[in-house]
N, C-alpha and C positions, 0 to 999 in steps of 0.2 A: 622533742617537739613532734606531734604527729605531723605525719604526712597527710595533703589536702586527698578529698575524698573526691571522683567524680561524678554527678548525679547524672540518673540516665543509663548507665551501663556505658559501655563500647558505642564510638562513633560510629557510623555506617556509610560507608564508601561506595556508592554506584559503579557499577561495573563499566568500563570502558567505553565499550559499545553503545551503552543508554545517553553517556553524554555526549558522544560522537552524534549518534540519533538525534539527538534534543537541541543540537547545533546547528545541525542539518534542517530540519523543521524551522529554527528560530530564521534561518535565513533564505528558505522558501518562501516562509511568511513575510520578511519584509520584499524580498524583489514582488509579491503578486500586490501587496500594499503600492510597492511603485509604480506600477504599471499603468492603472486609470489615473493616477498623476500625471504621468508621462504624458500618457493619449490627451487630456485635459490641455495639460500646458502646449500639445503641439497644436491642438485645434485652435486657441487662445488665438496662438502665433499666426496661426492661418488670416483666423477673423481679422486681425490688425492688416498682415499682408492685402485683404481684400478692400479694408476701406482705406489706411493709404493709395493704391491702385486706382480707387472714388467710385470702386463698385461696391457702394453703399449699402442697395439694399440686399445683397449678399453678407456683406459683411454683418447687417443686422440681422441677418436671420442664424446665423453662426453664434453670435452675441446672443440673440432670443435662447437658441437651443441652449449652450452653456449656461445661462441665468437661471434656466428654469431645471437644471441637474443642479445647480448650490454653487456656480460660481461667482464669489462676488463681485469682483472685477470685472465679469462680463456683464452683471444685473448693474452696474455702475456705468456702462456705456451703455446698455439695451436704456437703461432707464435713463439718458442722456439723450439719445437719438429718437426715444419715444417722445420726450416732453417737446423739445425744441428743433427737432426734425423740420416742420413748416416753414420756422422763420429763416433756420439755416442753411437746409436743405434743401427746401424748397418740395417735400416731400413728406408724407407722415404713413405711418408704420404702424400698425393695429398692433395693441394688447388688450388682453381681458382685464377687467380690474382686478381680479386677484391675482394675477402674473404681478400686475404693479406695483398690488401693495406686497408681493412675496419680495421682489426686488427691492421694494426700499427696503423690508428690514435687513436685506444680505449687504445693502450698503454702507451697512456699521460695521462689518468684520475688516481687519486689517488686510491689505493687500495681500496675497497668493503670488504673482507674477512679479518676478523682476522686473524694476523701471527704471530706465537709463538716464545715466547724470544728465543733468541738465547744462549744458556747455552752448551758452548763446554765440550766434558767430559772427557778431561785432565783436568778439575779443579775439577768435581765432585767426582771422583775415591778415592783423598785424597792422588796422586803423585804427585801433586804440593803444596807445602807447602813454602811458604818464609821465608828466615833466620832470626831468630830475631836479632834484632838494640843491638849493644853496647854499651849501656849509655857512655855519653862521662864524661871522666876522672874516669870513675871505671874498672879495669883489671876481665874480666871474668875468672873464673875458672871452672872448670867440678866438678862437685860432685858427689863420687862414694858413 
């Protein structure tokens, strides 16, 4: 039986160094990819810090800057605060109309920012407690 033949000649083996190099690169490139993520998601954190706080039109103009760099999550509160600012607020917040229509369409992309469970605290207080279950066919009594 012959033996199998390999097409191509001899494999070729990169020298050490070049995939040391190419390592090195792969992972410069993703920390400088991090980076304006980073900066992004801490300003986010601000703008929320700000309008919790109820310094509003700060917080909207934090929101304004992020929406109109591509965040959507911020063009999803800027475009929040811009509609119903008046009746809520009691205050309203200039946009150009094409700020706004840029913002609705960034408000189809999926959330960017992590959002925290939602944990209502009528359950956490320890006022909502459910009745326990009556085994069936045994009659409960109180025990003093």
């Amino acid at each position: 039986m012959p033996a199998q033949q390999v097409r191509g000649g001899p494999r070729y083996a990169p020298p050490r160094w070049l995939l040391r190099a190419l390592c090195a690169l792969v992972a410069v490139a993703a920390l400088a990819a991090a980076g304006p993520a980073q900066a992004r998601s801490r300003a986010f954190d601000e703008a929320v810090q700000q309008y919790r706080a109820g310094r509003l039109s700060d917080a909207f103009g934090r929101f304004f800057a992020l929406a109109n760099e591509g965040d959507a999550d911020a063009a999803r509160i800027a475009l929040f605060m811009h509609q119903y600012g008046p009746v809520l607020y009691g205050r309203y917040w200039d946009a150009a109309p094409h700020e706004v229509a840029r913002w609705q369409a960034l408000q189809d992309r999926p959330a960017a920012h992590p959002q925290p469970p939602f944990r209502p605290d009528w359950l956490d207080n320890g006022s909502f407690r459910p009745k326990p279950k009556a085994k069936s066919g045994v009659k409960q009594t109180a025990v003093r």
